[in-house]
C-alpha positions as CSV (number, residue, x, y, z in Angstrom):
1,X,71.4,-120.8,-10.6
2,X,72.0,-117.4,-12.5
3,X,69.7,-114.9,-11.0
4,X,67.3,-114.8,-14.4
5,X,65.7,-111.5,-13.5
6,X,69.0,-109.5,-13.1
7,X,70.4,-111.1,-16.4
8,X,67.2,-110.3,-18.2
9,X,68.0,-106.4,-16.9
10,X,71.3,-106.4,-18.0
11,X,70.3,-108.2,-21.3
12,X,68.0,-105.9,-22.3
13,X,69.8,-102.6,-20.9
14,X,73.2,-103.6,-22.4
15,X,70.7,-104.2,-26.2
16,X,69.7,-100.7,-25.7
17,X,72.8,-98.7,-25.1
18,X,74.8,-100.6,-27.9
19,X,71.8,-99.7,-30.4
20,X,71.9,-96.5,-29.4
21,X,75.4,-96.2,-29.7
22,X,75.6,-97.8,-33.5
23,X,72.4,-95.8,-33.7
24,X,74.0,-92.4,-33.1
25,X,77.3,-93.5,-35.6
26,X,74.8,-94.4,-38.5
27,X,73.3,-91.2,-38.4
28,X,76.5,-88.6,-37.7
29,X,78.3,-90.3,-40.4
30,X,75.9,-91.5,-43.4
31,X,72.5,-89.9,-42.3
32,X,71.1,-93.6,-41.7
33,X,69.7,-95.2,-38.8
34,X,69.9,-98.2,-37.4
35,X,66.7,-99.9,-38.5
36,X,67.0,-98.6,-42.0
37,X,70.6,-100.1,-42.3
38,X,69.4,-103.5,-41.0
39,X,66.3,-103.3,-43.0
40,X,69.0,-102.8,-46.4
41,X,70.8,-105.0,-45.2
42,X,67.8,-108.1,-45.1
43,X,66.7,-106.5,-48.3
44,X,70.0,-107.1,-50.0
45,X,70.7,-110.3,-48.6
46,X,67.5,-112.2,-49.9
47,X,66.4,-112.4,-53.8
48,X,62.7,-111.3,-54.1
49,X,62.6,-110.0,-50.2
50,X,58.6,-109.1,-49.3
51,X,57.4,-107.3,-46.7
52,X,56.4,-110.2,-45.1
53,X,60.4,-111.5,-44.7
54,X,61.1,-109.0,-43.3
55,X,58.4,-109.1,-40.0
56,X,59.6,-112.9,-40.0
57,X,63.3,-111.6,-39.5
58,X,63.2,-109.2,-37.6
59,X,60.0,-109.9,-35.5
60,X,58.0,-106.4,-36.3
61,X,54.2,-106.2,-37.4
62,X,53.3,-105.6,-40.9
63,X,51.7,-102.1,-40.9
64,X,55.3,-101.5,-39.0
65,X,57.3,-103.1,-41.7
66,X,55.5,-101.6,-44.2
67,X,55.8,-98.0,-42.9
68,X,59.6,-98.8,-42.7
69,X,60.0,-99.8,-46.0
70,X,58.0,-96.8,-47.6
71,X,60.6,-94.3,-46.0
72,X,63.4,-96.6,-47.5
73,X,61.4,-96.3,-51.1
74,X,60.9,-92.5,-50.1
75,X,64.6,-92.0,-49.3
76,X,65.7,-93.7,-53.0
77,X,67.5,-96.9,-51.1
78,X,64.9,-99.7,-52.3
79,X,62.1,-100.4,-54.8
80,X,59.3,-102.2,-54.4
81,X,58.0,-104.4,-58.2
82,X,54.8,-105.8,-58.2
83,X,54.7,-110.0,-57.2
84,X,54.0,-111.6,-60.5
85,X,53.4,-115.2,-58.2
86,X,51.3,-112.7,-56.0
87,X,50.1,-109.7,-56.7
88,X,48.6,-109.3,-53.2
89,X,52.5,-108.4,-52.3
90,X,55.4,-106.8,-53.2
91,X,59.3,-107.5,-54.3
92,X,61.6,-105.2,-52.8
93,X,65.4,-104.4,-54.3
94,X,68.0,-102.4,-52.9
95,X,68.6,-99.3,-55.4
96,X,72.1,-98.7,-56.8
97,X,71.8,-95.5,-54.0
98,X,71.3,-98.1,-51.2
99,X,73.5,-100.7,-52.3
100,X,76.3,-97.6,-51.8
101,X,74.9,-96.4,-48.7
102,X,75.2,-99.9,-47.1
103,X,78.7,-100.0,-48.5
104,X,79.8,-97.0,-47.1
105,X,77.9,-97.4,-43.8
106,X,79.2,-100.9,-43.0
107,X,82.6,-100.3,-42.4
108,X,80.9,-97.8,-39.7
109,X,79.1,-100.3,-38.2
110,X,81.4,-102.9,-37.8
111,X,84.4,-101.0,-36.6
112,X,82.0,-98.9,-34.0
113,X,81.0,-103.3,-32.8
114,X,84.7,-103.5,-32.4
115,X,85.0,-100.8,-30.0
116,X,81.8,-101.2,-28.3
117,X,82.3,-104.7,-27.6
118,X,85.9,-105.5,-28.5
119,X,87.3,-104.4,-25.1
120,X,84.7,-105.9,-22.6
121,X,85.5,-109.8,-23.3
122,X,87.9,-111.7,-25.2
123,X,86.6,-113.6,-28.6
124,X,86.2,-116.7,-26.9
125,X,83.8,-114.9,-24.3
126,X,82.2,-113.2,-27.4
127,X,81.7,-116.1,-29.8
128,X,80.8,-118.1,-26.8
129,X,78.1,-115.4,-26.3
130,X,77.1,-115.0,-29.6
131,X,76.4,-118.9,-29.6
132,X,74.4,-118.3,-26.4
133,X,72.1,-115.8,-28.4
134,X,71.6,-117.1,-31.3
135,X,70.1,-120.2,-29.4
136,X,67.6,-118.0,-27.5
137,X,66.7,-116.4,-30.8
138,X,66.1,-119.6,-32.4
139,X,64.1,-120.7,-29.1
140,X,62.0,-118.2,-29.2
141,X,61.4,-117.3,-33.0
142,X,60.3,-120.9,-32.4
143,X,57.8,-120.0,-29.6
144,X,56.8,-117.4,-31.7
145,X,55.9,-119.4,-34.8
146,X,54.1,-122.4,-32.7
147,X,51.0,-124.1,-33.4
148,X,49.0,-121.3,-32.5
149,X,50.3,-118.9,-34.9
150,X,49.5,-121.0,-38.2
151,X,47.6,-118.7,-39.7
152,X,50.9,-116.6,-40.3
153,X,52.9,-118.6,-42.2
């Protein structure tokens, strides 16, 4: 049997250092980090996106979210417009300013994933990998969203 603890390590060292890495890039080249660009990034992919999608997506607490989002609104990258089907929340767009930003910073981003992870396993290793992750997302997103947290849906 894999030895869990060691792969849990290396899991979660390996998730650092690559964020850090993609981190660092972001922020020499387009004055962005990380979290901001994934934040855009969810933002732009959903119509109507509320604070709310985006603690579900990325597994972060409101007040954290929140605080996140005010910086991108602060920065000129996103918008929030009052809920008309619930006024209790917001609607956030990307701005015509973010919507460039994420198109000038994805290139970044992808091609610094290519040489981060490009050279350490073949495709087949890193779509067989991928599959692996997304599983134990999915597995525990689930967890996360059980019968006990009801009240958060």
């Amino acid at each position: 049997m894999t030895e869990l603890p060691r792969l849990f390590e290396d899991l979660v060292r390996a998730e650092t250092r690559l964020y850090n890495a993609l981190e660092a890039l972001l922020r020499e080249r387009h004055g962005l980090s990380l979290g901001q660009y994934e934040l855009l990034q969810i933002i732009a992919r959903r119509n109507d996106c509320r604070v709310l999608d985006i603690v579900h997506e990325v597994g972060i607490t409101v007040g954290a979210a929140s605080k996140a989002v005010d910086r991108l609104e602060a920065a000129g990258w996103c918008r929030r417009r009052v809920n008309e089907q619930d006024r209790r929340s917001s609607l956030l767009t990307v701005t015509p300013a973010g919507a460039r930003l994420i198109a000038r910073a994805r290139p970044t981003f992808e091609r610094g994933l290519t040489e981060l992870l490009g050279g350490v396993a073949s495709e087949r290793s890193l779509a067989q990998t991928a599959r692996v992750l997304a599983a134990l997302r999915a597995s525990l997103e689930q967890r996360a969203s059980g019968p006990e947290n009801e009240s958060d849906r």
